[in-house]
N, C-alpha and C positions, 0 to 999 in steps of 0.2 A: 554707498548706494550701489545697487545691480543694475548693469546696465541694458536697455534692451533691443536698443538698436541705435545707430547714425546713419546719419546721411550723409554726412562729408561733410567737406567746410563749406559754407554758405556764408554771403555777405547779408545784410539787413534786409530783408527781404522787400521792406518801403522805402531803399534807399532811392531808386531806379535811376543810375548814372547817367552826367550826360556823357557823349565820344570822348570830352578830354578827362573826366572822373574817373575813365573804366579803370585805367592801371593803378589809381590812389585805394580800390575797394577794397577792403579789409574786411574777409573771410573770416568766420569762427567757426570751432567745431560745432555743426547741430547732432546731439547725442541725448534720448531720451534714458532717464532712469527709473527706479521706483524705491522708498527706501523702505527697506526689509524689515522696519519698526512699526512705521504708521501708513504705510501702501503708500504715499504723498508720492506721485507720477510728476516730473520737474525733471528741469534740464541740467547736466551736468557742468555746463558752462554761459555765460551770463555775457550782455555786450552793456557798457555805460550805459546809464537808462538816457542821461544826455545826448546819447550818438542817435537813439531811436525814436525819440519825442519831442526835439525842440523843434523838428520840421519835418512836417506830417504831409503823404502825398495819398493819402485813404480820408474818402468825403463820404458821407454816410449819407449823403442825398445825389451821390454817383449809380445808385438804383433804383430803380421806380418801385421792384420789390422789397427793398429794404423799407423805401419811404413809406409805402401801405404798411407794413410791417409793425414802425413806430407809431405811426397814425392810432393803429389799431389797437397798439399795450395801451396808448394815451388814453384812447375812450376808454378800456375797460379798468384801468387804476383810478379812472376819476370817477367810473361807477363804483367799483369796489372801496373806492376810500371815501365816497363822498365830499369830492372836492368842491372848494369854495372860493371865494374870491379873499379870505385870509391864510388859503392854504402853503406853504413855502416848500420851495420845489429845489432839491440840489441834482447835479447830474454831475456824476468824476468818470471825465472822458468825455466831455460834453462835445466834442468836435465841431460840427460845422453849426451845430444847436439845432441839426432836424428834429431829435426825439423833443427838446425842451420847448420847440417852439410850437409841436404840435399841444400843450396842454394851455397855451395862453387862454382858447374859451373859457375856460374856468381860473385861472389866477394868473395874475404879473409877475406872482412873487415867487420867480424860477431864478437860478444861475448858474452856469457850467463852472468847472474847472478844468483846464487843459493845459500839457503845457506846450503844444502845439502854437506857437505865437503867430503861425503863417495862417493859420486859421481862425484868428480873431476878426477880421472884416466880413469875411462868412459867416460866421454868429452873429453877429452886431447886424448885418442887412439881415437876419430874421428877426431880428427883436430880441434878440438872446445876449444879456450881460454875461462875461467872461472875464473869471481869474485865470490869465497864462500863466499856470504855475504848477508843480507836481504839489499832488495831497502829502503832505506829512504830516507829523502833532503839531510841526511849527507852523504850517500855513494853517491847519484844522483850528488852532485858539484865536489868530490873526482875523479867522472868517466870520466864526464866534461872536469875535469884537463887533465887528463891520455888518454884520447882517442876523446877528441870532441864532436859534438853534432852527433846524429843517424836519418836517411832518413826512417829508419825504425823500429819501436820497436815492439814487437811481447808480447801477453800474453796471451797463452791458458790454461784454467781454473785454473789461479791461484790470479787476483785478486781478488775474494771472497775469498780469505784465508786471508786477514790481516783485522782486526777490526777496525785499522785507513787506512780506505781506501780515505780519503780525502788527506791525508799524502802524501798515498801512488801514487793519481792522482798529487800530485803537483810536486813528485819526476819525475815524469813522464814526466812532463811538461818541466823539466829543460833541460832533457835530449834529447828532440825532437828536430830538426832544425825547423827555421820558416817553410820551408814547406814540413816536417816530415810529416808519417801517421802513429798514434798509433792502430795498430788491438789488437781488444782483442776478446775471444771465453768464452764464460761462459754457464752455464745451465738455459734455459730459463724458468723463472718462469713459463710463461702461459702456456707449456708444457710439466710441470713435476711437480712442488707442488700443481699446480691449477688441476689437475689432479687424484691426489693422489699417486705420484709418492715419497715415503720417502727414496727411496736408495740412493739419495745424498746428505741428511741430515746429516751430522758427522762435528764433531767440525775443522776439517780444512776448511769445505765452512762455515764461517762465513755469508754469505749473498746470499741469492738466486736473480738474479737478473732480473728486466726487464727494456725492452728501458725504459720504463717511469721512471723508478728510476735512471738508467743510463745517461739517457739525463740529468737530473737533477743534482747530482752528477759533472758530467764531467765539465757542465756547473760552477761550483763554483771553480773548477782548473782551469779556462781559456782553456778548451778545449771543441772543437764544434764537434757533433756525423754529420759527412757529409754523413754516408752510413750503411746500413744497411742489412745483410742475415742472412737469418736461413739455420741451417746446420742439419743433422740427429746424428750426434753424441750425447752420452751422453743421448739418448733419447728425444734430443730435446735443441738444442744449438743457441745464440746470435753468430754473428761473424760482431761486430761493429767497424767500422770505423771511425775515429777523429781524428782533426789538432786542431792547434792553434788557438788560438779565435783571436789573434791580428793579425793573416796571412788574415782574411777575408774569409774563404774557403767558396763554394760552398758545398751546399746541395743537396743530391741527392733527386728524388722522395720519393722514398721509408723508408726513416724517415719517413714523414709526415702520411704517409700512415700507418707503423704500428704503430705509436703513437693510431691513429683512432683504427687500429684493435684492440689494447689491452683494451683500453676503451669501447670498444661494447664485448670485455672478460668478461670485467668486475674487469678491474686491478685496478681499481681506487676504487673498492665499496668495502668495510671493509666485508659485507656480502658474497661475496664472496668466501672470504677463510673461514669464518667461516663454512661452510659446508666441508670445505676441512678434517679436523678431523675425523669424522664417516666416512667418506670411503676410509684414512688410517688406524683406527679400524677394519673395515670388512674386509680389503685386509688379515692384518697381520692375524688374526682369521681362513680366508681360509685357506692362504700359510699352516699353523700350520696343518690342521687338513689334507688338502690334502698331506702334506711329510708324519702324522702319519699314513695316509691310505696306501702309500708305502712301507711305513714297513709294516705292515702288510702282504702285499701281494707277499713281495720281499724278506724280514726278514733282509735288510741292505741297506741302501742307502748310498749313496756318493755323493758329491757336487762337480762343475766342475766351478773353476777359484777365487782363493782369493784375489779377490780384494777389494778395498774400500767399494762398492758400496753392492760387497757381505756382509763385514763384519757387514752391519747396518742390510743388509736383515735375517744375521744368529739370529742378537743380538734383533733385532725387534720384532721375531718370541719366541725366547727362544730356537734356535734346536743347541742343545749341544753335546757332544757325546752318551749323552740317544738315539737322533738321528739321528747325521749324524755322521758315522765311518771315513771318511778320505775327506780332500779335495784335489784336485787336483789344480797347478799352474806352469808357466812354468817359475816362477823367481825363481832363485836361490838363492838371499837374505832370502825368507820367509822360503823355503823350509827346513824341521828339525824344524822348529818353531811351535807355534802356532796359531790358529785366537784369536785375540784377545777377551776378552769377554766369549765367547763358548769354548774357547781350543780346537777345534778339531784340530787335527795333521794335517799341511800342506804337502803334499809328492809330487814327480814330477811324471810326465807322464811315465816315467820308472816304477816307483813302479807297478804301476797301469797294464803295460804293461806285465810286472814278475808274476801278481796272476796268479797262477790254476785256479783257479774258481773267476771270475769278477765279480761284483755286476752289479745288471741289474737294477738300481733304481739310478736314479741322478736327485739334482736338480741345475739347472742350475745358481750358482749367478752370474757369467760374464755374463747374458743376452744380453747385450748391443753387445760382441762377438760373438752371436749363432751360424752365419754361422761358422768360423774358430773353435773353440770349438768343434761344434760336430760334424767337418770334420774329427778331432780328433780323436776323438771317433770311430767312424767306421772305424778306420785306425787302429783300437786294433783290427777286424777281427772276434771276437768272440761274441761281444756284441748287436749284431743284432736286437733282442727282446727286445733290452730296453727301459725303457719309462722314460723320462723325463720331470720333471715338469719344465716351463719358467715360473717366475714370472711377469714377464713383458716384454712388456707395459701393456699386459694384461694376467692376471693369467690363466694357461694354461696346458695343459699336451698333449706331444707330444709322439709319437712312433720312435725313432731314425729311420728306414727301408722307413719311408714315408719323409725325410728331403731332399728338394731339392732347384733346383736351387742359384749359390752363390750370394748372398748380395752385394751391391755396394755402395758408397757414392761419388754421383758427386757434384763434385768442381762447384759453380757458375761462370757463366762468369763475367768478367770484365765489369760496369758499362758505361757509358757513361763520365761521371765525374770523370773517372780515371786519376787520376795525376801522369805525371811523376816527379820520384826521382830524384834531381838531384846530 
């Protein structure tokens, strides 16, 4: 594999220690590569999938944006598929059951799998049955048994997390009816590594993905990519469609089409990403020097949302408690803990609510959340003057008093090719 950049050693990035944890953390190298065969953008090093999923501190209903977000696939897959009250609903990575719970208006017959175990009483108070357990062929026959084949299987960014993702498409396979649709949502390589986008680099995405490696892929589990949309999430997300290869399905346009796009990207040319490295260098090198100019001129910064994506942003950079004093987050799992890597103190939006005197210097790692975030923020009333750096999409410093307009993420419509469930 060629490599195209690291970040240094980073711990789990959803570990978030408590004070006596910090010295136990166990750092791996994060090093993206690409292989010079099949373009397939993956990591050069892997942590137990055990170490990063049997205790999950990422709640998919820890955003009010995400929660609209699921709400909103759910109306339009039960438009587009015509869901029914026999229709059977799977979700792998089902977590806290937000997305599965949002389709109960129209069927019961939904069930996550996760192997998240700390997140079973979360599911279950939404109504959401849960198998705590990773997808493989052996749980995929076991479910088979117990519940039948599914009309619909759902996977929002969590197949790049298993390193046997061929396994993991065959397990997949087992479990779909002949004329099932598997949706999967991942981060679109041409939009975020080809970019120089490294905040979703951490050792749970094992694979950065694009159609063209996707289609390939899917293709060797007997499953055919029929449809294809991009979404804004994530900073730039796949949201691929695929049935059964021996059902014959119909293909939509738009395969064909972005297959083409990503090759005049330039997804195919090894060259490509090698330029991708020097301006993840210069990015991390800015970030760094523009939060140490915040101090400077604020004498304390504070960082607003700990999440994954922040946690490579902190460890990327190097900004420790040298400098950033506190991050803010509104999950209560992390909160009392710390980020992992950097240690800075995780606290909630109370804390922060409670100072006398508020820090007027944030840099923003939930970018991805702006609008809700620092709707946030001007709802503490006194923070008015402050300025905040956005790292992305593009590096940036804002004046909270100038942030307008809220953000939106529409749902695409229903294709032409859309198949009904039956």
């Amino acid at each position: 594999m060629e490599s195209l950049f690291d970040l240094g050693n980073v711990p789990s990035v959803n570990s978030f220690p408590t004070t006596e944890q910090i010295p136990h953390e166990r750092p791996a190298l994060l090093e993206m590569c690409v292989c010079p065969h099949c373009t397939l953008v993956q990591l050069s090093t892997t942590i137990a999938k055990e170490d990063l999923f049997t205790e999950y501190r990422y709640l998919s209903s820890a955003s009010q944006t995400q929660i609209r977000y699921l709400g909103d696939l759910a109306a339009m897959l039960a438009k587009r598929f015509t869901l029914h009250e026999h229709s059977r609903i799977l979700e792998v990575g089902s977590n806290d059951g937000t997305l599965l719970a949002a389709f109960l208006p129209w069927t019961k017959h939904i069930l996550g799998i996760d192997p998240a175990k700390n997140l079973v009483p979360e599911a279950s108070s939404r109504g959401v049955p849960m198998v705590a357990d990773f997808l493989t062929e052996e749980t995929a026959e076991q479910i088979t048994k117990e519940h039948g084949h599914f009309d619909i299987i759902l996977g929002l960014n969590v197949y790049a997390h298993n390193p046997d993702i061929g396994a993991l498409l065959r397990a997949t396979h087992t479990l779909l009816s002949p004329d099932g649709t598997f949706i999967l949502e991942a981060v679109n390589a041409s939009k975020t590594i080809l970019r120089g986008s490294y905040d979703t680099v951490y050792h749970e995405h094992v694979f950065c993905y694009s159609l063209t490696a996707l289609h390939t892929l899917y293709a060797r589990a007997g499953l055919t990519v029929v449809d294809v949309e991009e979404t804004p999430m994530q900073g730039g997300s796949l949201r691929v469609y695929a049935q059964r290869t021996d059902h014959h399905p119909t293909i939509a346009p738009a395969v064909a089409q972005m297959l083409d796009d990503e090759r005049a990207d330039g997804i195919t040319n090894l060259g490509t990403y090698q330029r991708v490295g020097e301006s993840v260098r210069q990015h991390i090198h800015a970030l760094r020097e523009g939060v140490e100019e915040l101090q400077r001129r604020h004498g304390r910064v504070w960082a607003l949302g700990a999440s994954a994506r922040g946690v490579v942003i902190l460890n990327a950079g190097k900004l420790d408690t040298t400098v950033i004093e506190c991050i803010v987050d509104d999950t209560p799992l992390k909160q009392g803990r710390h980020v992992p890597g950097v240690h800075i103190p995780v606290v909630g939006w109370e804390t922060l609510r409670a100072l006398p005197k508020k820090p007027t210097a944030f840099l923003l790692t939930a970018w991805n959340y702006e609008r809700e975030v620092l709707e946030k923020l001007q709802r503490l009333g006194d923070v008015h003057e402050a300025e905040i750096i956005v790292p992305f999409p593009a590096l940036r410093t804002v004046a909270l008093q100038r942030v307008v307009a809220e953000e939106t993420y529409p749902i695409p419509l229903p294709t032409q090719n859309a198949r009904e469930v039956r």
